[in-house]
N, C-alpha and C positions, 0 to 999 in steps of 0.2 A: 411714463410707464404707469399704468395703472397696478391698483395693490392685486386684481387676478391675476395681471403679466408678472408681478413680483413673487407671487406664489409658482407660478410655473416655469418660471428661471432657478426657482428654488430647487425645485423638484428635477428640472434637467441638469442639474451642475452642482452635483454630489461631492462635497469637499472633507477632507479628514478634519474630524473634530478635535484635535490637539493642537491650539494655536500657541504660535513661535516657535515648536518642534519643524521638522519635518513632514511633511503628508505623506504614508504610508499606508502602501494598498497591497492587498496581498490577497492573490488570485487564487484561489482554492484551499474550502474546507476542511480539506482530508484533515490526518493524523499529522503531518509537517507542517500546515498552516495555521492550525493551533495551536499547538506547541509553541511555534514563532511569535503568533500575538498573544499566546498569555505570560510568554517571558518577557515580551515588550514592555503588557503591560505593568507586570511586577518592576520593571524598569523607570515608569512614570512615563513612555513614550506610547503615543496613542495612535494607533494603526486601527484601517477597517479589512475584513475580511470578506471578500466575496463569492459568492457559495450558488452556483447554478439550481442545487437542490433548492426547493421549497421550504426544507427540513430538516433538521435530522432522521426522522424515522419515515423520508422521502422514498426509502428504496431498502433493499436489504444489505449489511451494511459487511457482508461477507464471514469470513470464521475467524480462527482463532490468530491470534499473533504470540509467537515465543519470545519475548522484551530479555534484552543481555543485558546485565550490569552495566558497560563501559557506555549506555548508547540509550537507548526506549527507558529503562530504569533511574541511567543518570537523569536524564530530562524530566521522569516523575518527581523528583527530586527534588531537583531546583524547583520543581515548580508546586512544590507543598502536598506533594499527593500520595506521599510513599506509602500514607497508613490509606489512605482509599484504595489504592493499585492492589492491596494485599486483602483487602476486603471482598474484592471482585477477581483474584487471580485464581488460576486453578494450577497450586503446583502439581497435582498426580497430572496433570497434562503434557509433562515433560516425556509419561511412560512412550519410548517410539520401539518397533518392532520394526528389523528388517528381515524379508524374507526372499526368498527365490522362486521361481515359477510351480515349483512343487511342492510348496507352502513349507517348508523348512524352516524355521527362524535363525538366519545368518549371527544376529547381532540383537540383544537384548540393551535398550538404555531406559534402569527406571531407577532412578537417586531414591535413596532411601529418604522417608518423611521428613522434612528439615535440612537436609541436604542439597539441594537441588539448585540450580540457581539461576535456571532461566523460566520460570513460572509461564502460562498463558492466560491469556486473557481473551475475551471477544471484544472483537473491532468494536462493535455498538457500545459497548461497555467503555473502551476506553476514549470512544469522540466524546461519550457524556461527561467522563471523566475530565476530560482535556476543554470543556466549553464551561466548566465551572472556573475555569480560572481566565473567562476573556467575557468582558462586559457584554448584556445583550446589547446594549447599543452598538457594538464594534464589529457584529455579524452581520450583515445585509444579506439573505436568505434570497431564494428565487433571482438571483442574477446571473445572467451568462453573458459572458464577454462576445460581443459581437466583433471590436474594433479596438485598436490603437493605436494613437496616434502622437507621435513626438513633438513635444510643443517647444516654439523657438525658443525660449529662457530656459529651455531645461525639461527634464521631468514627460510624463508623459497623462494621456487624456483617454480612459477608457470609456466606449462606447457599450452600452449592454441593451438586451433583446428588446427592451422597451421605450428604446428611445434613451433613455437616461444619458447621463453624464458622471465623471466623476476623473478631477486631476488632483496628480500624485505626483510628486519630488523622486521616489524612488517605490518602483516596480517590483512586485516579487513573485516570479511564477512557482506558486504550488500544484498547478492544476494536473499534474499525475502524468501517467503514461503517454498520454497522445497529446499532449501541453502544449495550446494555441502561440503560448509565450518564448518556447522556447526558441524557433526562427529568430526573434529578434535578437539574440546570442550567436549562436551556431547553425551553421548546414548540418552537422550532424543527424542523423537520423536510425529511430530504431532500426534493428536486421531482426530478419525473423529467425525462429528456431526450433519453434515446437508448435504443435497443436494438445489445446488442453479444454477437457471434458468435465463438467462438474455436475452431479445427480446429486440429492438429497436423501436421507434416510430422516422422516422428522417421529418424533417422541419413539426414538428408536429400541429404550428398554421397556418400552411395554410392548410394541408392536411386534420388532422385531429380537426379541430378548437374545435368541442364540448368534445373531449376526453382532449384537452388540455385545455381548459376552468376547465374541474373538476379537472385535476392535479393541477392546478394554477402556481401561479410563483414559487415556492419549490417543497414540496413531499408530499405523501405521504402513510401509512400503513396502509391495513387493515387487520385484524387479526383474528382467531379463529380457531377451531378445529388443531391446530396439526398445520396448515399450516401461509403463509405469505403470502400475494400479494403487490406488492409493486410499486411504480413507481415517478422518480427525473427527473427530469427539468435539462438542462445543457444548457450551456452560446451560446451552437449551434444551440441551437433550436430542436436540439434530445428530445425526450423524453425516460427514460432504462426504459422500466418494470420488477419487477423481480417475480421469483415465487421461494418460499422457504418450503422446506417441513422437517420433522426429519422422515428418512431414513435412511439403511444402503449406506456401501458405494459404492454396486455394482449398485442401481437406475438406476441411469443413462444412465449406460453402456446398461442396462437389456431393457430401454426402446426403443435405437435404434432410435434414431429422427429423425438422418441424413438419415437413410433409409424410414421414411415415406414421405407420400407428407406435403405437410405443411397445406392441409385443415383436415387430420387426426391429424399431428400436433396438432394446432389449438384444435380437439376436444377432444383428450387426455386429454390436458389440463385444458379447462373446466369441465373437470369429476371430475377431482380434486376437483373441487370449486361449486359441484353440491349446489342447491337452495342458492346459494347466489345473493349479488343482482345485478341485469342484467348491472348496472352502473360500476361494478366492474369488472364481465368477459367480457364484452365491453374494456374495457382493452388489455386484451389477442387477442382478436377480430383485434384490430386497427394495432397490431404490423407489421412491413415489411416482410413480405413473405423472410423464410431462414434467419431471424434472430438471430436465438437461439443459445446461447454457454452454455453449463450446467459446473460446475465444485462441488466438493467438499469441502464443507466449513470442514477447520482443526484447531485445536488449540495446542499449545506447552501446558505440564500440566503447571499449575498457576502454580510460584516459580521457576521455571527452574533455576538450579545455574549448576555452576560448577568452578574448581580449577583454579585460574587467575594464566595466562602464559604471561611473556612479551614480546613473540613475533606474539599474532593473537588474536582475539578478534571481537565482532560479536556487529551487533546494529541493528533495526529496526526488519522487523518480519522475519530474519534469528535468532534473539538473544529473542525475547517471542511473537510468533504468536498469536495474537488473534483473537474471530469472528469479521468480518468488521461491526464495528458498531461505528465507527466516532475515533477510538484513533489510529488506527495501523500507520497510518502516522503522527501524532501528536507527538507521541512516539517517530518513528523513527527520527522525525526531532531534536527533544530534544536529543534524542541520539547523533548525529552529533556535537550541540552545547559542547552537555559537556564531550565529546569524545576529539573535537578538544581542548577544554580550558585545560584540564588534561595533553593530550601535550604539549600544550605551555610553563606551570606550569613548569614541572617536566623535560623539554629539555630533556635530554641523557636518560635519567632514564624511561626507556620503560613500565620495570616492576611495579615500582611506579605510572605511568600515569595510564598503565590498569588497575591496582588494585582498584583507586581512582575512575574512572570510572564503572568498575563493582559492582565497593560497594553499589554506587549509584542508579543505573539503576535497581540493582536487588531488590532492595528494593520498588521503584516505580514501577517496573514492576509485582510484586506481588500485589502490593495495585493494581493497575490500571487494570490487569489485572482476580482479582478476580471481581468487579465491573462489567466487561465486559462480565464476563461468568453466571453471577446472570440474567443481563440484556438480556443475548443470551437463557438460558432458561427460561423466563419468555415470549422472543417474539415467542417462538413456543409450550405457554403450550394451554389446552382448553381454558382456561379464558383471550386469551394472549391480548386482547384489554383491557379489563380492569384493566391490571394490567400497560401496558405501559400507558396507557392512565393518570394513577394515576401518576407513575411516573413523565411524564411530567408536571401537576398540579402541582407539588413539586416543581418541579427545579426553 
């Protein structure tokens, strides 16, 4: 073999740089796949991460996240970041407003300063936050998984878009909602449930000062007939509105947005929301011209298990998607922590890590996850104001 063929073997047979560990590849970026290898690596166990984006600041990286103590917080935590997370959080973000189709406020939750204890933050904020504790070397950026493949000693042989290579002892799908990896586990499969619309309102207190005045410093819901209107505050001065409705799953497609202009747009949407109150599709009204990305809201069914294998294993909402209603990165980060401690534990012993790990997860992800789908159809029933609205009362 010549020293060019030894160069391009190199480069097609991408292997974890932690030798006498384990090889450890861990399929997507997000907020759960970080977490996972930067506890790894506070562990001394050396995992690569691979990340279909080019970048971090490859795409828009979404809005805000509410972090609970037990779960997004604990995992700051372990992972040395409590005084960063509280640098970049926004407690007044907690302020939520529910309301009714006749703009009512049902339900008022805003802690007083210091009180609070589920802070927000924005997503961009916190994957920065989360890649300072995971070596640049351990990111390999611009990879998408094309392939995998189980190799006879074990372990498996990921394929990505460029030809490359790269084997791993144990797999870890993080790559989110529609997760290439998670087949290799379970038939399981998302169900659909919702259609969900998100507009942008950007530098919303200079532009639009009176619409951002009524959002205030957090968010908030309002509710009824079948539908959701919604709109959160982020640390840029954006303001998302969302519009959510219980539809099948073709909606969206069927409605053609990209091909209207945006002041039919615009009125589409208010049909939706006919006699509610003018405070509320004022909303709709404010948002930036071509702002709209619709997607389908999906769920994994509650309980999702399946037979623990020690060499691939899934966390975050590749391993129990839920509706986005404040846990699905909660979850995933908690996943990370006790994914990575399982490892640490159990060293060589792969198959004992996962097991110890999925025992776990599956169990909380059932609780947590039934919780979450009670609360997803309660915000899209007739009565869905007063029934969140109660709920918050409680909490």
């Amino acid at each position: 073999m010549t020293r060019q063929d030894e160069k391009s073997e190199g480069r097609n047979d991408r292997r974890s740089e932690g030798r006498g560990g384990p090889r450890i590849a861990v399929v997507g970026g997000g907020i759960g796949g970080l977490v996972l290898a930067g506890m790894l690596h506070r562990h001394g166990i050396a995992a690569t991460v691979y990340e279909r984006d080019g970048g971090l600041d490859a795409r828009a990286q979404g809005g805000t996240l509410d972090l609970h103590p037990e779960s997004g917080q604990r995992a700051l935590d372990e992972l040395g970041l409590t005084e960063g997370f509280r640098a970049e959080a926004r407690p007044e973000g907690e302020n939520l407003r529910i309301l009714d189709p006749a703009g009512r406020t049902l339900a008022h939750h805003a802690p007083e300063p210091g009180t609070g204890s589920r802070p927000e933050i924005d997503r961009g904020a916190l994957r920065k936050l989360l890649l300072s504790r995971v070596p640049e070397t351990a990111v390999s950026w611009g990879n998408r998984v094309t392939g995998v493949e189980a190799l006879p000693a074990g372990g498996h042989r990921l394929t990505f878009a460029d030809g490359s290579r790269a084997d791993c002892d144990l797999l870890v799908g993080a790559d989110g909602a529609r997760s290439r990896l998670r087949a290799l586990v379970t038939q399981a499969r998302p169900v659909h449930l919702s259609a969900y619309l998100q507009l942008t309102i950007t530098d919303a207190d200079r532009r639009r000062p009176r619409v951002a005045a009524f959002v205030g410093p957090g968010s908030l819901m309002a509710l009824g007939d079948n539908l959701n209107l919604g709109a959160q505050r982020s640390g840029d001065g954006t303001i998302r509105v969302s519009v959510s409705l219980r539809t099948d799953a073709g909606w969206i497609d069927r409605q053609r947005f990209g091909d209207a202009g945006w002041t039919e747009t615009v009125a589409r949407l208010r049909t939706l929301y006919a006699g509610w109150a003018p405070e509320l599709t004022g909303l709709i009204d404010a948002c930036d011209p071509g702002s709209l990305v619709g997607r389908n809201i999906e769920a994994l069914p509650v309980g999702t298990r399946w037979r623990s294998r020690p060499d691939v294993t899934l966390l975050g909402d590749a391993a129990h998607l839920m509706p986005p209603l404040g846990e699905g990165a909660n979850q995933a980060m908690l996943d990370g922590v006790l994914l990575a401690r399982a490892i640490a534990r159990h060293g060589a012993d792969l198959s004992a890590a996962v097991a110890a790990y999925e025992t776990e997860m599956f169990d909380r992800a059932a609780e947590v996850g039934a919780e979450t789908a009670e609360m997803e159809r309660a915000g899209l029933a007739p009565d869905a104001a007063e029934r969140m609205a109660a709920f918050f009362r409680q909490a």
